[in-house]
C-alpha positions as a Markdown table, in Angstrom:
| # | Residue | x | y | z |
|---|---|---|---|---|
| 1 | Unk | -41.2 | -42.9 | -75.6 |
| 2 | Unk | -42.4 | -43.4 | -79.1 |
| 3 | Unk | -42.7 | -46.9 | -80.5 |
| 4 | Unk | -42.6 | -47.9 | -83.9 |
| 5 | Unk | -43.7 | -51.0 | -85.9 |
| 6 | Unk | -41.0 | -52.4 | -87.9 |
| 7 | Unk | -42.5 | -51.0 | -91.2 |
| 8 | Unk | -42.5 | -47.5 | -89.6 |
| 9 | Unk | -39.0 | -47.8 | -88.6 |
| 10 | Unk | -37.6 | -49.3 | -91.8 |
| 11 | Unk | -39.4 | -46.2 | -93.7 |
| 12 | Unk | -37.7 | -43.4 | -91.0 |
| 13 | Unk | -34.4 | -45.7 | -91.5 |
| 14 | Unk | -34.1 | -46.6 | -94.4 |
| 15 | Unk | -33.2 | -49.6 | -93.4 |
| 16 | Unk | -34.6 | -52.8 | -94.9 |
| 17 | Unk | -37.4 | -54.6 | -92.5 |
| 18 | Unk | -35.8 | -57.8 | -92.9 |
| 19 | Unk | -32.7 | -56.8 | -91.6 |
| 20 | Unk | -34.8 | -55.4 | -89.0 |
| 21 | Unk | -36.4 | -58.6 | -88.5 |
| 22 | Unk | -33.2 | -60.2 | -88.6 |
| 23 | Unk | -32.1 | -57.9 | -85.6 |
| 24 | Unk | -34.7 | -58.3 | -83.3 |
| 25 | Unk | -35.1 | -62.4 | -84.0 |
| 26 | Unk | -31.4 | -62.1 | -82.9 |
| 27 | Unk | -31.8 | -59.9 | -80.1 |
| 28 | Unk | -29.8 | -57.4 | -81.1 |
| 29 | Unk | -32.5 | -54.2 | -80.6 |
| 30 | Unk | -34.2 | -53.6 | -78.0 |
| 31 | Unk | -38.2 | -54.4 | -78.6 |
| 32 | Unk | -41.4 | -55.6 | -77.4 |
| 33 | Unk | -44.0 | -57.9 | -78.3 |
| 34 | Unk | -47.2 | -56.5 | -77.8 |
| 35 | Unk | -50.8 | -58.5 | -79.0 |
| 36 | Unk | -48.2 | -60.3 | -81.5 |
| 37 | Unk | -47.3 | -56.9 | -82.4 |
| 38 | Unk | -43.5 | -56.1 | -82.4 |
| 39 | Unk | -42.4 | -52.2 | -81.4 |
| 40 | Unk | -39.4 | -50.4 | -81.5 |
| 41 | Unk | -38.6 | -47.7 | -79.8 |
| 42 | Unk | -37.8 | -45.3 | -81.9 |
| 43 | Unk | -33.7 | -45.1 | -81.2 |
| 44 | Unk | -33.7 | -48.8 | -81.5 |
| 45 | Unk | -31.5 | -48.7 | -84.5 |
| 46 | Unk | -29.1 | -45.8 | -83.1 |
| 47 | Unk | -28.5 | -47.7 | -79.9 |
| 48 | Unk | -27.8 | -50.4 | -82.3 |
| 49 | Unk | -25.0 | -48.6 | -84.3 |
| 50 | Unk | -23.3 | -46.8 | -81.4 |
| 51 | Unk | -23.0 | -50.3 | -79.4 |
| 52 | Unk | -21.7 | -52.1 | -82.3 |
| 53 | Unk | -19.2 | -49.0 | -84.1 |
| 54 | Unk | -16.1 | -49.8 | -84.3 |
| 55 | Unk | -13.5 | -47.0 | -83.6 |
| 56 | Unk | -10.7 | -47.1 | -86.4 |
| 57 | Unk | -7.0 | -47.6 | -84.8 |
| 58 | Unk | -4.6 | -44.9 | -85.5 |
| 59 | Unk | -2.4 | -46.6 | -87.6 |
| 60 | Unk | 0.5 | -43.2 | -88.0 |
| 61 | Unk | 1.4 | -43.8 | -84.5 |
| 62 | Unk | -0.5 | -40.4 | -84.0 |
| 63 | Unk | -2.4 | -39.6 | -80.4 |
């Protein structure tokens, strides 16, 4: 499994590293602390998305 700091995810993201801070400080990725230093694995933020995606209701009455 590849790990990633948070400065290597937010560059392969694009996401901002204090959101990613803000994430894991909330326990909302899945990380570890290791020697004070915090890794990601490197679907973190994909796990992340799929958990929390919200699945738009078919408002036409359609199946």
């Amino acid at each position: 499994m590849q790990m990633l700091t948070i400065k290597e995810m937010a560059a392969a993201s694009g996401w901002p590293e204090a959101r990613i801070r803000r994430l894991i400080v909330r326990r909302r990725v899945r990380h570890v602390r290791l020697d004070g230093l915090l890794l990601l694995p490197e679907n973190a933020l994909e796990e992340f998305l799929q958990a929390n995606m919200v699945t738009p209701e078919d408002t036409h009455g359609n199946s």
